[in-house]
C-alpha positions, 0 to 999 in steps of 0.5 A, spaced: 427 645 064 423 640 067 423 632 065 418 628 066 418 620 065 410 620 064 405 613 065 398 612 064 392 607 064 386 605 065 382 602 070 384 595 068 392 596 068 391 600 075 394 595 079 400 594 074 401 602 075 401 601 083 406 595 082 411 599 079 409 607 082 415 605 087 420 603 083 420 608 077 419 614 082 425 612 085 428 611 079 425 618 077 428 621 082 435 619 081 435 620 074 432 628 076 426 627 073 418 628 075 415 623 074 407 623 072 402 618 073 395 619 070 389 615 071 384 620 068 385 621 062 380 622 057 379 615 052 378 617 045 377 610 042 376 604 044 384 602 044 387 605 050 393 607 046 390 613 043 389 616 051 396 618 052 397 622 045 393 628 049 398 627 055 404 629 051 402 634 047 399 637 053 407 636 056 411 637 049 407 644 048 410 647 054 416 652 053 419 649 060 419 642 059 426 638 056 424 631 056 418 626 056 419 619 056 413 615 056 413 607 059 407 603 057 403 600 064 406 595 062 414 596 063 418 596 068 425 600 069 430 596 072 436 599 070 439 606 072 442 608 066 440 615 064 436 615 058 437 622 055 445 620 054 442 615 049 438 620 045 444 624 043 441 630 039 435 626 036 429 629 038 424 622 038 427 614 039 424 607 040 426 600 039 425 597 033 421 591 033 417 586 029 413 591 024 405 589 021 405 591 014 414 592 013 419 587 017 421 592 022 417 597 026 418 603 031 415 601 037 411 607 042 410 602 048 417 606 050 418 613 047 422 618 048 421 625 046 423 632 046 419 637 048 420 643 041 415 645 036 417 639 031 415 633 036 409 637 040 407 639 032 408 630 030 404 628 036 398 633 034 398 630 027 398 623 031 392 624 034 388 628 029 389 622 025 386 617 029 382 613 029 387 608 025 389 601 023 388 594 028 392 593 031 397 598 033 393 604 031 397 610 033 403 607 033 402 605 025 401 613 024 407 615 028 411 610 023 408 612 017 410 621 019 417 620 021 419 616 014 418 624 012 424 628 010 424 633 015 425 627 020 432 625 017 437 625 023 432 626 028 429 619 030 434 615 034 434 607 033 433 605 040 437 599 042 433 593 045 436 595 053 431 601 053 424 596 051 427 588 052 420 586 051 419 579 053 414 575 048 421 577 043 426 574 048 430 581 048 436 581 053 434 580 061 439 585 062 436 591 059 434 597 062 427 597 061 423 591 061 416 590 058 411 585 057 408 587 052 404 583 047 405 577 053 397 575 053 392 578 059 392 584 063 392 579 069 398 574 066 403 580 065 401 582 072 404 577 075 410 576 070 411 583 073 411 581 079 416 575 079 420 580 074 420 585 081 421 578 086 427 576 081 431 582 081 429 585 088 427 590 086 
């Protein structure tokens, strides 16, 4: 079985898929994992989130697939922890941040699937659903399918180490740090590089 951490963007995030390529392929190799990078990927709506929904339905589909774990464009890996230790026998985790319409909400800019019919058949009902609500669109249709029964047990709640996202000010001692929400592309691109800079990366 193979395990893949899996990115993508488009052009506007392209630099910030350059800046961290070296560290998550690095990071991929230690962990066993192939690491994916698309930056083709058909849009379907004007939200750019939508694009990766057919990227890991197409790899959740697979019989020889194990585990996706996806970063958002603008996420870093800066620890070396193993995330399929933190799953257990869950089959879907994220963190929880601040939510839109409920106080607390799943947050897909890090998520951590594995490939079965359950979650190959939940991301297929995700993008079948779309176009969504601004302003988190397919993360609102994620939220809403896991609160069903058949989910009960299977979703983990991630602690914030795995998505320590800086405009929350979440831990700095994390094992994925991300920008998300944290203002332009360009903005967060520098952050980025100062976070590298930084830890010496």
């Amino acid at each position: 079985m193979t395990d893949y951490i899996l990115q993508q963007g488009r052009r506007d995030y392209w630099p910030h898929l350059d800046l961290v390529a070296p560290m998550h392929h690095a990071y991929a190799e230690r962990r066993g994992c192939e690491y994916i990078v698309e930056r083709d990927a058909e849009a379907f709506h004007e939200w750019g989130g939508w694009d990766k929904l057919p990227l890991l339905i197409e790899l959740t589909g697979r019989t020889d697939t194990g585990w996706v774990f996806w970063l958002d464009a603008d996420t870093l890996a800066v620890g070396d922890a193993d995330p399929r230790a933190a799953m257990g026998d869950c089959l879907v985790g994220m963190t929880r941040h601040p939510g839109r319409t409920t106080p607390t909400t799943l947050n897909c800019g890090v998520l951590f699937v594995r490939a079965c019919p359950q979650t190959h058949e939940w991301l297929t009902e995700v993008l079948a659903r779309q176009p969504g609500v601004y302003p988190w669109y397919e993360q609102d249709i994620m939220n809403e399918l896991l609160e069903a029964p058949e989910w009960d047990g299977l979703v983990r709640d991630l602690p914030h180490i795995w998505n320590s996202t800086v405009c929350l000010g979440h831990p700095q001692e994390c094992e994925i740090r991300a920008w998300h929400g944290g203002g332009p592309q360009e903005t967060r691109l520098r952050a980025m590089r100062a976070e590298i800079e930084r830890r010496g990366l």
